[in-house]
MARKEVEX-115495 format. One record per atom (N, C-alpha, C): x, y, z. Coordinates in steps of 0.02 Angstrom, whole numbers, padded with zeros to 5 digits, always signed. Each point is the difference from the previous one (the first is absolute). Example, Ala and Ser with C-alpha at 12.3 -4.5 7.8 and 13.67 -1.06 7.14 Angstrom:
+00660-00284+00390
-00045+00059+00000
+00045+00060+00000
-00018+00053-00036
+00042+00059+00003
-00039+00055+00037
//
This chain:
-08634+00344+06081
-00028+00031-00060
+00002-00049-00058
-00041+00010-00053
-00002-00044-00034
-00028+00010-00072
+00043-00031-00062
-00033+00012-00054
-00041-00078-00034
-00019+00006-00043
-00024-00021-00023
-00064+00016-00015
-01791-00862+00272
-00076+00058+00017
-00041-00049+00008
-00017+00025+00026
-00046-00056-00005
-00047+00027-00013
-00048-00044-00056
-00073+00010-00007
-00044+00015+00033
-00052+00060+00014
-00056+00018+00035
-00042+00025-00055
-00061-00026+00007
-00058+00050-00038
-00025+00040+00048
-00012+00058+00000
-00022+00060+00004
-00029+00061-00013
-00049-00007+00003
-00049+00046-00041
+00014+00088-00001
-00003+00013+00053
+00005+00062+00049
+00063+00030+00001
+00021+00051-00027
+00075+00022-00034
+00031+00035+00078
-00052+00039+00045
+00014+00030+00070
+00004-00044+00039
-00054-00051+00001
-00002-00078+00051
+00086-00020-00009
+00023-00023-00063
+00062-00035-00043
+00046+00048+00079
-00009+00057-00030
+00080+00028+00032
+00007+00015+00062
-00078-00011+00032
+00003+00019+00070
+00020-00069+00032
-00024-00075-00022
+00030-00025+00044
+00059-00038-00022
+00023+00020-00041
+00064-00033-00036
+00067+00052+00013
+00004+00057-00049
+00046+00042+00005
+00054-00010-00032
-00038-00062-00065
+00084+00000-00030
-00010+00032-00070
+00058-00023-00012
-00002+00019-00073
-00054-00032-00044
-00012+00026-00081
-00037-00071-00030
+00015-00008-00069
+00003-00054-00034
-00020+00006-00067
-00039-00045-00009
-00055+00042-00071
-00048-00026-00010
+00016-00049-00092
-00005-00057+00030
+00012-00052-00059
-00084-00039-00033
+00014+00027-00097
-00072-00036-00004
-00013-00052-00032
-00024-00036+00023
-00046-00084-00024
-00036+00020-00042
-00003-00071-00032
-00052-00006-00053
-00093+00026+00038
-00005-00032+00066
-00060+00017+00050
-00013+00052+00011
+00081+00025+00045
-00023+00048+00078
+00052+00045-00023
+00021+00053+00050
+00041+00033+00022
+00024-00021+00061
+00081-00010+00009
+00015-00046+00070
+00041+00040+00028
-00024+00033+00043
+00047+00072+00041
+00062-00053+00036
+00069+00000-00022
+00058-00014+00041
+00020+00018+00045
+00000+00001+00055
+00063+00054+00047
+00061-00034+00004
+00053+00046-00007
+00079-00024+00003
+00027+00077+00043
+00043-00043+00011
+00054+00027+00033
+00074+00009-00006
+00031+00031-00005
+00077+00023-00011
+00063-00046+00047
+00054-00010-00003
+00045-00022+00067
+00065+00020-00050
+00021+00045+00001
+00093-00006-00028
+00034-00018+00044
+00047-00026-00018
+00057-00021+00019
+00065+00044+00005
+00001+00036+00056
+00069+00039+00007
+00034+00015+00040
+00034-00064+00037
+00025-00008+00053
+00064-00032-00004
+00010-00014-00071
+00078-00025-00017
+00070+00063+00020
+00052-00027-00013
+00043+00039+00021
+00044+00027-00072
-00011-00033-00046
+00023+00050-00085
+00073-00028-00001
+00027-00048+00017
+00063-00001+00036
+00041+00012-00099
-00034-00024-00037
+00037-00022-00085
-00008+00102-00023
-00022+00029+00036
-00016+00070-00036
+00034+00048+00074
+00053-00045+00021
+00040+00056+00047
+00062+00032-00036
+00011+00037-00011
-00005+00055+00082
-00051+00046+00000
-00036-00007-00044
-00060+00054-00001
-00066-00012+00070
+00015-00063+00013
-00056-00026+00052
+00051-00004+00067
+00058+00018+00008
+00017+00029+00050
-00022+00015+00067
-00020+00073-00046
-00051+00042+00026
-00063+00009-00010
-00044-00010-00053
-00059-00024-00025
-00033-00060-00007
-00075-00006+00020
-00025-00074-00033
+00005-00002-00051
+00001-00069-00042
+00009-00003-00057
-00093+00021-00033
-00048+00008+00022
-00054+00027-00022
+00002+00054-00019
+00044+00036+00044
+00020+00086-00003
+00025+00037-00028
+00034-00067-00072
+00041+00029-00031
-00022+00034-00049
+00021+00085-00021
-00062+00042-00027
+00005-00025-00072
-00065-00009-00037
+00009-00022-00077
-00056+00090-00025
+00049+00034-00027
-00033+00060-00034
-00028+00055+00063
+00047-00016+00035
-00013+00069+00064
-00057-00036+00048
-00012-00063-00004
-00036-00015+00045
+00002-00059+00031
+00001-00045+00078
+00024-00061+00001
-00044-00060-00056
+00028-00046-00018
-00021-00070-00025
-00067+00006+00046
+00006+00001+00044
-00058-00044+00065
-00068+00050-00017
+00027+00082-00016
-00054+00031-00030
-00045-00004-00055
+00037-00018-00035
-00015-00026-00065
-00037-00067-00024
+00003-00036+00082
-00027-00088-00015
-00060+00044+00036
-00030+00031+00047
-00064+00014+00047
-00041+00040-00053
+00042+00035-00037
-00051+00041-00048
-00027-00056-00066
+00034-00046-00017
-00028-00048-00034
-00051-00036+00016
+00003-00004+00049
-00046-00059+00035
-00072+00066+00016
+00030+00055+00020
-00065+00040+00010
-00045+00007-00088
+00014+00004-00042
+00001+00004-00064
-00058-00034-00017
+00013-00063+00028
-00031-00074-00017
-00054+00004+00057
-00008+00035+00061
-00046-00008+00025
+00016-00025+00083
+00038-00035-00012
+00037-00029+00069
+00038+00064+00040
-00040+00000+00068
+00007+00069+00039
+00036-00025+00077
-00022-00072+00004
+00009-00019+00079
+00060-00044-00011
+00050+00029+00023
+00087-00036-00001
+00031-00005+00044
+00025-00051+00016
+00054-00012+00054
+00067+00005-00022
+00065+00010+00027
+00056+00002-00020
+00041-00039+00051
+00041-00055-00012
+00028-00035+00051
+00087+00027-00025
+00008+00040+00061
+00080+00014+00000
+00050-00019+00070
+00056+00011-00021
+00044-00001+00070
+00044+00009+00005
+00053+00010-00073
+00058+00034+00001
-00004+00067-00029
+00030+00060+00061
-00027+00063-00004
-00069+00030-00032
-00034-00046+00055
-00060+00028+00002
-00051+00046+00006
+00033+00052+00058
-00013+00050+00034
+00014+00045-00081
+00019+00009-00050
+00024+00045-00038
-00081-00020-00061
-00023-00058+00005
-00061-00020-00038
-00060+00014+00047
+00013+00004+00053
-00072+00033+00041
+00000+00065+00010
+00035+00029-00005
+00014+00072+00006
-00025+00050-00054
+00042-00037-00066
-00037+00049-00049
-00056-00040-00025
-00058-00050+00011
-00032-00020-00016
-00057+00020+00035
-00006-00032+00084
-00044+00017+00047
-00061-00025-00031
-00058+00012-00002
-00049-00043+00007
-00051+00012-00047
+00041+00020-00063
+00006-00004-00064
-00059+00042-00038
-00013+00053+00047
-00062+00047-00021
+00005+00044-00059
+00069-00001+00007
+00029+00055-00045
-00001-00014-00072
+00022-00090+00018
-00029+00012-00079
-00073-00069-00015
-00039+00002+00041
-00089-00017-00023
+00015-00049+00026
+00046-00032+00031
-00019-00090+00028
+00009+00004+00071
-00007-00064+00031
-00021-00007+00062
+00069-00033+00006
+00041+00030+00043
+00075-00071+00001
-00012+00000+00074
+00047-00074+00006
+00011-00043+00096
+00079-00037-00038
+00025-00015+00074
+00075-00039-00040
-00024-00049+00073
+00052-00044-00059
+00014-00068+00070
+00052+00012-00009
+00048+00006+00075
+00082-00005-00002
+00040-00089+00012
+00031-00023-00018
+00039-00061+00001
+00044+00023+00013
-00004-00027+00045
+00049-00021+00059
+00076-00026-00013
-00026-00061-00033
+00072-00039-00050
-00034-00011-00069
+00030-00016-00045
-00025+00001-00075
-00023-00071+00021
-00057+00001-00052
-00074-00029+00000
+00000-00035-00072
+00055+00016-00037
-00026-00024-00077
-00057+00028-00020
-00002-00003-00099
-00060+00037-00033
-00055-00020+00037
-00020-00083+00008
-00067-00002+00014
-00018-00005+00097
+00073-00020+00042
-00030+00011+00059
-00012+00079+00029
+00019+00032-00041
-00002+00071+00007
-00106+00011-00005
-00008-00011-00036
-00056+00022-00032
-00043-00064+00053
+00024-00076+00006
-00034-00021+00079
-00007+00047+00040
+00064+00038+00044
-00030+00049+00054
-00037+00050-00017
-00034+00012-00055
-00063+00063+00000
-00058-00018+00002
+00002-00100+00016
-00086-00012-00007
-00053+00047+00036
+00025+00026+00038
-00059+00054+00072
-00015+00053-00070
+00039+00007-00054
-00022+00070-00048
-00042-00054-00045
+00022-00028-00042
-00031-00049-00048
-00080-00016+00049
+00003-00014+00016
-00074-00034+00023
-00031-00047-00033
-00057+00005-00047
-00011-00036-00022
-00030+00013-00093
+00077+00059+00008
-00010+00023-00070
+00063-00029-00033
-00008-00007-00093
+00072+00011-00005
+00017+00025-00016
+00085-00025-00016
+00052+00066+00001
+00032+00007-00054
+00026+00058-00021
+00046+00006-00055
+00061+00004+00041
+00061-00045-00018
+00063-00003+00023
+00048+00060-00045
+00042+00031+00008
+00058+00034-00035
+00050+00013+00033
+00072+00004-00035
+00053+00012+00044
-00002+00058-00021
+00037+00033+00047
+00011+00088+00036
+00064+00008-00067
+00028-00015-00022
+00078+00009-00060
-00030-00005-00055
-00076-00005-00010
-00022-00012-00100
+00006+00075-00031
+00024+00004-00030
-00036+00042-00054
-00059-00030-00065
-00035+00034+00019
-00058-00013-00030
-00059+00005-00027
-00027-00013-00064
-00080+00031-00001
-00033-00058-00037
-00001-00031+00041
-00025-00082-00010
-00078+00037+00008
-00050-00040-00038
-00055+00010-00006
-00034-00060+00058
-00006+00044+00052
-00029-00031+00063
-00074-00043-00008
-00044+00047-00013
-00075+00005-00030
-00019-00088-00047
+00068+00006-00045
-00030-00056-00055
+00020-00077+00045
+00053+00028+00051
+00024-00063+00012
-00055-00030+00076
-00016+00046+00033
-00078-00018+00048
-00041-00029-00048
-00026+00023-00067
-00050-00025-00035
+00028-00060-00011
+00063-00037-00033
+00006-00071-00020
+00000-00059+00062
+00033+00051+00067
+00001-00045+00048
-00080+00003+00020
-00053+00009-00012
-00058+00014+00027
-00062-00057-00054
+00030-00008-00048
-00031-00013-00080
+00017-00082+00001
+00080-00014+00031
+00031-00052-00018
-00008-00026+00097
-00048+00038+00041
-00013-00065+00066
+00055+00009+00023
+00074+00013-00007
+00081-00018+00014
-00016+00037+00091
+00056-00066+00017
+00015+00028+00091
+00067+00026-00002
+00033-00005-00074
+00061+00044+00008
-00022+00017-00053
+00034+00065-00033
+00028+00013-00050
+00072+00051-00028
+00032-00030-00033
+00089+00029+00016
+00002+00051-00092
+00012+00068+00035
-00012+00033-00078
+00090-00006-00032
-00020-00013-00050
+00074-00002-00050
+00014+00052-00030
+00064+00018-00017
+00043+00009-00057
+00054-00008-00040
-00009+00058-00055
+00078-00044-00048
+00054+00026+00033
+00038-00046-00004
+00094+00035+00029
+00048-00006-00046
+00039+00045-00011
+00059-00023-00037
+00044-00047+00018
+00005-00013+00054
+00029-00067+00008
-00046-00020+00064
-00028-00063-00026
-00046-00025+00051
+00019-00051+00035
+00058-00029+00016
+00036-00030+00033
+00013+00042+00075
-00003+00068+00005
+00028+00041+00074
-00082-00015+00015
-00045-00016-00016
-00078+00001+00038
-00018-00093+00000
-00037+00003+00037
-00062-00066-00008
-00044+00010-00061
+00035-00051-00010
-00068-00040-00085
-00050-00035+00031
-00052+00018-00047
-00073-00027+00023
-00027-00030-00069
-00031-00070+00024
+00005-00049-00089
-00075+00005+00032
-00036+00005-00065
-00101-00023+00034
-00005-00019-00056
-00073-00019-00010
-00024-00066-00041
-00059+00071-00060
-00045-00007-00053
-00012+00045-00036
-00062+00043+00039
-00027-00034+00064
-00062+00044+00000
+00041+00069+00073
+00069-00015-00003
+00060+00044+00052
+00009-00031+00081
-00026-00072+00011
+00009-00027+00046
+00081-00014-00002
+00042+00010+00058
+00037-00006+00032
+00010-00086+00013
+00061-00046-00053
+00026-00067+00013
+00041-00009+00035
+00056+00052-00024
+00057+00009+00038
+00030+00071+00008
+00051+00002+00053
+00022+00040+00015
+00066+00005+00039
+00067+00050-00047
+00045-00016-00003
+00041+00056+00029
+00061+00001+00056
+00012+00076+00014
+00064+00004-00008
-00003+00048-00052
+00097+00007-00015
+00037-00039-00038
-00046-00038-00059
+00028-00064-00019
+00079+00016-00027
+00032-00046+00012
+00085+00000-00004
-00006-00006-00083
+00085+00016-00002
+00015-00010-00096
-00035-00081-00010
-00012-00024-00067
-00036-00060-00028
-00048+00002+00008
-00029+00015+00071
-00067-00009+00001
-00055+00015-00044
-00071-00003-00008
-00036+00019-00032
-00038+00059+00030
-00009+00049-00033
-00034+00057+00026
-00032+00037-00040
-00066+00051+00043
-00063+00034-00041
+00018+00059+00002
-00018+00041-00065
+00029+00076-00030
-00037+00035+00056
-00038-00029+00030
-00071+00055+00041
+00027-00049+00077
+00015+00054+00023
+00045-00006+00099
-00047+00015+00059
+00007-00004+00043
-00048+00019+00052
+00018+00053+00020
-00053+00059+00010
+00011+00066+00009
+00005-00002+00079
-00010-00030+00038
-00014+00018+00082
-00060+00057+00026
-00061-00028-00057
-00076+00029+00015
-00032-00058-00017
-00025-00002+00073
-00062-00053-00009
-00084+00020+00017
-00040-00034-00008
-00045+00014+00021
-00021-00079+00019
-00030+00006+00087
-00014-00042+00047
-00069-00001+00011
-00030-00064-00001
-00051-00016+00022
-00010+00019+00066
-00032+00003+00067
-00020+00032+00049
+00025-00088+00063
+00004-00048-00046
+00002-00083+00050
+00074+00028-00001
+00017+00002-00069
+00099-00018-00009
+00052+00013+00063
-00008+00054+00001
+00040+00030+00066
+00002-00031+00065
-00075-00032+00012
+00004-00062+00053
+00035-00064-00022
+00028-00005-00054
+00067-00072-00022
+00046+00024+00021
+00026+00049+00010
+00060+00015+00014
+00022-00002+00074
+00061-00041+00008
+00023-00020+00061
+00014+00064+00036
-00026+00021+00077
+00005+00059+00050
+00059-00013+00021
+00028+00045+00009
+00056+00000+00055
+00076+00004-00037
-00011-00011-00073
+00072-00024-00023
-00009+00005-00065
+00071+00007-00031
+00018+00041-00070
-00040-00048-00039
-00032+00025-00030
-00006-00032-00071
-00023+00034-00051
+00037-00019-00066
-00024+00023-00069
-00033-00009-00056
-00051+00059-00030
-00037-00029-00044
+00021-00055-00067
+00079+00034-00015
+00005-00018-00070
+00027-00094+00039
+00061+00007+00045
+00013-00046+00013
-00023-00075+00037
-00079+00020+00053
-00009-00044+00019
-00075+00009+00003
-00033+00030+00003
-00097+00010+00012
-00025+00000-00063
+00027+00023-00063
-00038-00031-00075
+00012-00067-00004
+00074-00010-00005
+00019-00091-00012
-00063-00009+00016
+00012+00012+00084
-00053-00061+00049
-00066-00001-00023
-00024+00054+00003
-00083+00018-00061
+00008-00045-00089
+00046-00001-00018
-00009-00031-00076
-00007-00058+00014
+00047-00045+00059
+00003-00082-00008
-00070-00007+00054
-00008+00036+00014
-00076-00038+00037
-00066+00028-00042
+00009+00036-00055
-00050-00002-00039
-00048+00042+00001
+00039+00057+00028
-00035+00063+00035
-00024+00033-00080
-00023+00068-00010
-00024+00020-00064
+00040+00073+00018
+00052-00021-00023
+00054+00090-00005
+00007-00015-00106
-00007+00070+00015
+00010+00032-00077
+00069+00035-00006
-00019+00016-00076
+00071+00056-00021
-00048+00039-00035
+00022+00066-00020
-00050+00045-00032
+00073+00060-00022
+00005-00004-00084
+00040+00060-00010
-00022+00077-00017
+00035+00032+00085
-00001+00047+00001
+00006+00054-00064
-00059+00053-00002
+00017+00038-00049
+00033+00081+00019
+00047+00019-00037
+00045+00041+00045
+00051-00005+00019
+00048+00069-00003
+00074-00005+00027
+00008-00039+00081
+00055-00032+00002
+00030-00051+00064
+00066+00011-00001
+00042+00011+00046
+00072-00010-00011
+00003-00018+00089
+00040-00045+00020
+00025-00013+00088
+00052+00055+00017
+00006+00043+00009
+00064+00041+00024
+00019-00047+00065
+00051-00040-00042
+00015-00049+00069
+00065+00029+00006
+00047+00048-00045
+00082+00018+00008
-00022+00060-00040
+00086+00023-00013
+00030+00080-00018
-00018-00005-00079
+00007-00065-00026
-00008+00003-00082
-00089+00009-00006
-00049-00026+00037
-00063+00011-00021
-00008+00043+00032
+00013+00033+00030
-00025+00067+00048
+00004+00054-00061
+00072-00005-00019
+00017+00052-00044
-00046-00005-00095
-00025-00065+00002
-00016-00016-00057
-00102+00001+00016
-00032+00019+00046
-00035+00037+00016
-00024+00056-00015
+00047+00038+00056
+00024+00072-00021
-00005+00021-00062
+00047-00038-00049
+00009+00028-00072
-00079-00013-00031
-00024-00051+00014
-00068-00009-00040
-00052+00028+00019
-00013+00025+00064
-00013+00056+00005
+00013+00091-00023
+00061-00023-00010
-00009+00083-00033
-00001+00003-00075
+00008-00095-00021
-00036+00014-00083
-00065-00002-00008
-00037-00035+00059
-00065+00012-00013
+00004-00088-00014
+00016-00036+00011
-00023-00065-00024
-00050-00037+00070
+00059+00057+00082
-00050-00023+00034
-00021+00059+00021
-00089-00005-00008
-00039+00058-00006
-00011+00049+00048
+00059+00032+00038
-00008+00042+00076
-00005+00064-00023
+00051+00032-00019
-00024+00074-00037
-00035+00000-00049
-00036+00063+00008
-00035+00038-00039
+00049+00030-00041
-00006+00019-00084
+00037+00057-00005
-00001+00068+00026
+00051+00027-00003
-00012+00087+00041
-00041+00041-00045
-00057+00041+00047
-00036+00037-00040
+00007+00046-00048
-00010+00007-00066
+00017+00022-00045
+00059-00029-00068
+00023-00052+00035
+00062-00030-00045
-00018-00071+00002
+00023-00018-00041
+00014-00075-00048
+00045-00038+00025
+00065+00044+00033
+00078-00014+00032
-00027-00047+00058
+00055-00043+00005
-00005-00028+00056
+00060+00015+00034
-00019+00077+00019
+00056+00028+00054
-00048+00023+00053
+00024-00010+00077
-00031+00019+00021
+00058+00047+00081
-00025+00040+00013
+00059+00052+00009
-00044+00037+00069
+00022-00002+00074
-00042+00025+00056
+00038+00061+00027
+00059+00018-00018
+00039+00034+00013
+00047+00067-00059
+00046+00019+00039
+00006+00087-00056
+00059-00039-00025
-00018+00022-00055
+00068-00058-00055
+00046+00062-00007
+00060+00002-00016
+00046+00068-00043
-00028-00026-00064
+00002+00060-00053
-00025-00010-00076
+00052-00032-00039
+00062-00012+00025
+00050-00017-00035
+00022-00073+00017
-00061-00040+00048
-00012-00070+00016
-00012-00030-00052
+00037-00062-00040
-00039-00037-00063
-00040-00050+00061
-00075+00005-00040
-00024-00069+00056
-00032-00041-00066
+00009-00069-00028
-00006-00045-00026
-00050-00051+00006
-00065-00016-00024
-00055-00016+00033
+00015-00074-00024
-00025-00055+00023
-00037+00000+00060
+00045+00016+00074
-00042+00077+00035
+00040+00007+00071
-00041+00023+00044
+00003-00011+00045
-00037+00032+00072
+00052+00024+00050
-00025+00054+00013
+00037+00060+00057
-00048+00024+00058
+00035-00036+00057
-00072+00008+00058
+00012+00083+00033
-00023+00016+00042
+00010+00065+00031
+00045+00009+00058
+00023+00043-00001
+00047+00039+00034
+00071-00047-00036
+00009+00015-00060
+00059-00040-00020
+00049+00066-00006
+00068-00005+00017
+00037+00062-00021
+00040-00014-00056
-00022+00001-00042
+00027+00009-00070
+00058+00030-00036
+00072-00023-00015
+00054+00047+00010
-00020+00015-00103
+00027+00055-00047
+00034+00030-00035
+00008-00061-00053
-00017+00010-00049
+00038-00041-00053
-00013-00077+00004
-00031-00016+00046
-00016-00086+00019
-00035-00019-00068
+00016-00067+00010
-00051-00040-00071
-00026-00072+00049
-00058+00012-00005
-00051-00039+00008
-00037-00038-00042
+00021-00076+00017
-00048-00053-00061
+00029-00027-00031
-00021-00049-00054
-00073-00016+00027
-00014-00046+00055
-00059-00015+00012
-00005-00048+00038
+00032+00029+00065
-00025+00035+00039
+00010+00022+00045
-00058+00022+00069
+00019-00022+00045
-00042+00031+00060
+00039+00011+00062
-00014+00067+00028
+00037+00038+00043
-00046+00035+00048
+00012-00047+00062
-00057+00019+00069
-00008+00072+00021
-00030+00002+00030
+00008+00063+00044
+00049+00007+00037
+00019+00062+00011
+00074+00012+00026
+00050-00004+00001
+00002-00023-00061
+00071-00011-00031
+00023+00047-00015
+00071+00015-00030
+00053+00027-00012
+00027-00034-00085
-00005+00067-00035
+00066-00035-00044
+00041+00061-00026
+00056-00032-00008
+00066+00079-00015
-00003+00014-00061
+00029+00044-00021
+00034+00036-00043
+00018-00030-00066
-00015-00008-00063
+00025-00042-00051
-00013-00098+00021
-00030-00016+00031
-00014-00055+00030
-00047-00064-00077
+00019-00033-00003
-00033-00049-00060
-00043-00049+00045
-00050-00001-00007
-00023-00078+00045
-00064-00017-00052
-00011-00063-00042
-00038-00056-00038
+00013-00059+00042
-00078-00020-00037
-00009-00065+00046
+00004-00004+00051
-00028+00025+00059
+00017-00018+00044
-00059+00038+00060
+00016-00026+00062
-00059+00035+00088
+00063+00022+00025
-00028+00067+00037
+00006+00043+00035
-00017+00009+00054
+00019-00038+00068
-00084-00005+00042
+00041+00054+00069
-00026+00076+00030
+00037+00009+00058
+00075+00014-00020
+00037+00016-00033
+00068-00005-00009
+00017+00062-00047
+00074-00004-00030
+00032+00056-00029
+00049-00018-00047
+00024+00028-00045
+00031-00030-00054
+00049+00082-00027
+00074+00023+00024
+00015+00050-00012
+00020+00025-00043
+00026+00046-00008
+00040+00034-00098
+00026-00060-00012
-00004+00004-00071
+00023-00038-00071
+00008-00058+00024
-00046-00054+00028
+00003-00054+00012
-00035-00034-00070
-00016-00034+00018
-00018-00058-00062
-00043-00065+00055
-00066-00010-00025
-00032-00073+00023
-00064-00044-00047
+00012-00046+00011
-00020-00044-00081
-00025-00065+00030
-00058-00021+00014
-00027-00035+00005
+00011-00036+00091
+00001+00048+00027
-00023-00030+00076
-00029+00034+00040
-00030-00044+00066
-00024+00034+00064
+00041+00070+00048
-00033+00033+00022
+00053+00045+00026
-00046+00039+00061
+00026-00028+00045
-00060-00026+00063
+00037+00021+00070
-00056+00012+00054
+00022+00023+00066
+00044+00051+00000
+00002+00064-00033
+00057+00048+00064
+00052-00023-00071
+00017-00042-00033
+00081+00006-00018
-00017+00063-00051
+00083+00009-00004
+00040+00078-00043
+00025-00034-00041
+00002+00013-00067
+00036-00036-00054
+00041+00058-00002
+00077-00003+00008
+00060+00054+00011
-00011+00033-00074
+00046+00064-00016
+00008+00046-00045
+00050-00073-00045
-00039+00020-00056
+00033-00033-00063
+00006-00063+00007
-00017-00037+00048
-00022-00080-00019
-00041-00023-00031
+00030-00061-00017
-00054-00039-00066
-00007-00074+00031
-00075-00001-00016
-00036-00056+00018
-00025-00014-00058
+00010-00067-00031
-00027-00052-00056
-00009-00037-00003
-00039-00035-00035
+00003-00075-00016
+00059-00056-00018
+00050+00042+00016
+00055-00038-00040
+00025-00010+00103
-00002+00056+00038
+00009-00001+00071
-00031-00026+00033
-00073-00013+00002
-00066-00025+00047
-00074+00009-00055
+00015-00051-00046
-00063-00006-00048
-00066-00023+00059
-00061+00075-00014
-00049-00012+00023
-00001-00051+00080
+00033+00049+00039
+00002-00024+00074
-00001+00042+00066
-00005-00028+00053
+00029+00045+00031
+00064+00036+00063
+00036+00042-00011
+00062-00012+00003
-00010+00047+00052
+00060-00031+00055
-00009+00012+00080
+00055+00059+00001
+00051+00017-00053
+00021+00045+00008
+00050+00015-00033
+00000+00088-00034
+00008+00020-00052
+00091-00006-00019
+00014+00006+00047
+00076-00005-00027
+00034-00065-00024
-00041-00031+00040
-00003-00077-00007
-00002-00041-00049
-00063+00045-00056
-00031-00023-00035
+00066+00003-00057
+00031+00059-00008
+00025+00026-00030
+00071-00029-00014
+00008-00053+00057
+00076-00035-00001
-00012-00071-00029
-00094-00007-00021
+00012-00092-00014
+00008-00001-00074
//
C-alpha cells in the first residue's frame, strides 16, 4: 500500500481519404493550399520508476489527472487538432493501456500499439512503428505530458520553415531538469544541450518531448537498438547539417516525471491554469463534487470529489484537493493539498500535501505533513509518522 507529413496535393477531399486514411492538416501558402497528412506515435512504454509507488500498479500514462488517465487527455488533444490515426508504443503494464483504450473508437481516433519488447529509447521506439508512419509524418509525444500545447500552430511552422525535425519548447522553472535548445533568430536549431549541469549555460525555453518528424527522419534512426532523441539522433541531425527547428509551444506543459509534478498538475488543474475542467453548471466555484456530501462537510475550493466517495461527518476538504473514486474519508478528517487515488483516510486524521495511492488506510488520528513527507510518496503510514 502506498501513499503518496508529408506533402501531397490533392484536389479531391473523398479521393484524399480514400486512399490515404490519415489524418490532415491543411497549411496555407502564399500560392496553394498544401493538404499535410501526419500522424500521431506516443510514447508509453516507460516504467514511471521516479513516480513509484503509484506506478506499481499503474502505467505511468494512467495516472488519472482530474478523474481521467494523462494518456486520455494526450489522445483527446491530438483529436482536437485533427490528428485521428495514433499509435501508442507501450510495455510496462500494458495490457491495463489496451484494455481501457482498445481501438480507440470510443473516443473518434483510430489507435494500433507497437509492444517493445526491451526499452527502445525515445527515438528507437518510434523506429519500430515505421510499418505505421509510412510515408507520412509524425507528431512524436510522450504518454506522462500534461498538456495543451497548440499542436495545429506547431505543424504549420514545421511545414512553413521546410524543417525534417522540429522540437516544440517550453518555459521551466528550472530548466536545468530538461534539455536546452539554443537556435539561431529565424528558430533553427545550433545546438543542443540535455540536462546541462550547474555553470553551464542554459535556455529559459526546454524541450518538451513533442516533436514533429519529417516522414525520411525515422529512417536515421538506428533499428534494433536504444536510442534517444534528446541524446543522440538531434546531435547527429545538427552536426551534419540536417534542418531541425525549435518552435515555442503555445500552451500549458508540465513532464509529470515524479510525486512533486504529478501533484503540481493536479493542483493547476483544479485552478484552472491547466484548462481540463469546465466550471460546474450553474456556479463560478471551482468545486466539483460526484458524490452525497453530509451538509456539515466544509469543502474548500479549489476541490474535486469523484464518485462513489464515502464521505465521513464533519471532514474539511481543501483546498487544492482531488479525491478519486472510491475512496473513503472518516469522520472529522482534514486533508489540503493533496491526491487521493483508490484509498482511505480515517476519523480525525490530518493530510497536507501528499500522494495517497493503491489501497493504503491512513489510521484514525494520524498526521501526514510536510514537515513528515513534504509532497511525496510514502510507502507507509505509520512509518511516515515515526520520521
Amino acid at each position: 500500500m502506498c501513499i503518496i507529413t508529408k506533402n501531397r496535393l490533392i484536389n479531391n477531399k473523398q479521393t484524399r481519404e480514400k486512399a490515404y486514411g490519415g489524418s490532415t492538416q491543411i497549411i496555407k501558402t502564399n500560392c496553394r493550399k498544401v493538404v499535410r497528412f501526419i500522424k500521431a506515435i506516443i510514447l508509453a512504454g516507460g516504467e514511471g520508476t521516479r513516480l513509484r509507488p503509484l506506478t506499481y500498479t499503474t502505467p505511468k500514462p494512467m495516472a488519472p489527472l482530474t478523474g481521467k488517465p494523462i494518456l486520455e487527455h494526450i489522445i483527446a488533444l491530438l483529436a482536437r487538432h485533427g490528428i485521428s490515426d495514433i499509435c501508442i508504443t507501450i510495455r510496462y503494464l500494458s495490457e491495463a493501456i489496451r484494455e481501457y483504450f482498445s481501438d480507440g473508437s470510443k473516443l473518434g481516433v483510430r489507435l494500433s500499439y507497437n509492444v517493445e519488447r526491451e526499452p527502445l529509447g525515445t527515438a528507437g521506439a518510434v523506429r519500430a512503428c515505421t510499418d505505421f508512419i509510412g510515408k507520412d509524418d509524425v507528431l512524436v509525444i510522450s504518454g506522462d505530458a500534461a498538456t495543451t500545447a497548440d499542436l495545429t500552430q506547431a505543424v504549420k511552422f514545421h511545414s512553413l520553415r521546410r524543417a525534417e525535425a522540429t522540437i516544440l519548447l517550453s518555459k521551466a522553472d528550472n530548466p536545468r531538469l530538461y534539455g536546452s535548445v539554443f537556435t539561431n533568430k529565424d528558430g533553427r536549431v545550433v545546438r543542443f544541450l540535455e540536462k546541462p549541469k550547474d555553470g553551464a549555460s542554459c535556455s529559459e525555453l526546454v524541450n518538451t518531448g513533442i516533436y514533429v518528424l519529417s516522414a525520411q527522419v525515422p529512417e536515421l534512426i538506428p533499428a534494433g537498438r536504444r536510442c534517444d532523441f534528446a541524446q543522440e539522433l538531434f546531435p547527429s541531425m545538427i552536426k551534419s547539417g540536417r534542418r531541425v527547428f525549435a518552435h515555442e509551444a503555445l500552451g500549458y506543459w508540465k513532464d509529470i516525471g515524479n510525486c512533486d509534478a504529478y501533484l503540481c498538475a493536479n493542483f493547476d488543474a483544479l485552478s484552472g491554469k491547466l484548462p481540463l475542467l469546465q466550471h460546474p453548471a450553474g456556479s463560478k466555484r471551482r468545486i466539483w463534487v460526484h458524490s452525497h456530501i453530509p451538509k456539515d462537510v466544509s469543502i474548500i475550493e479549489p476541490c474535486f470529489i469523484g464518485s462513489n466517495v464515502d464521505m465521513g461527518k464533519k471532514a474539511v476538504i481543501g483546498p487544492y484537493v482531488f479525491i478519486g473514486d472510491g475512496s473513503s474519508v472518516g469522520r472529522g478528517a482534514k486533508i489540503r493539498n493533496s491526491v487521493l487515488i483508490s484509498s482511505s483516510v480515517k476519523e480525525a486524521s490530518f493530510v497536507k500535501d501528499s500522494l495517497v495511492c493503491n489501497n493504503t488506510c491512513v489510521p484514525v488520528k494520524e498526521r501526514i505533513t510536510e514537515i513528515s513527507m513534504p509532497r511525496t510518496a510514502i510507502t507507509d503510514a505509520s512509518a511516515a509518522h515515526a520520521i
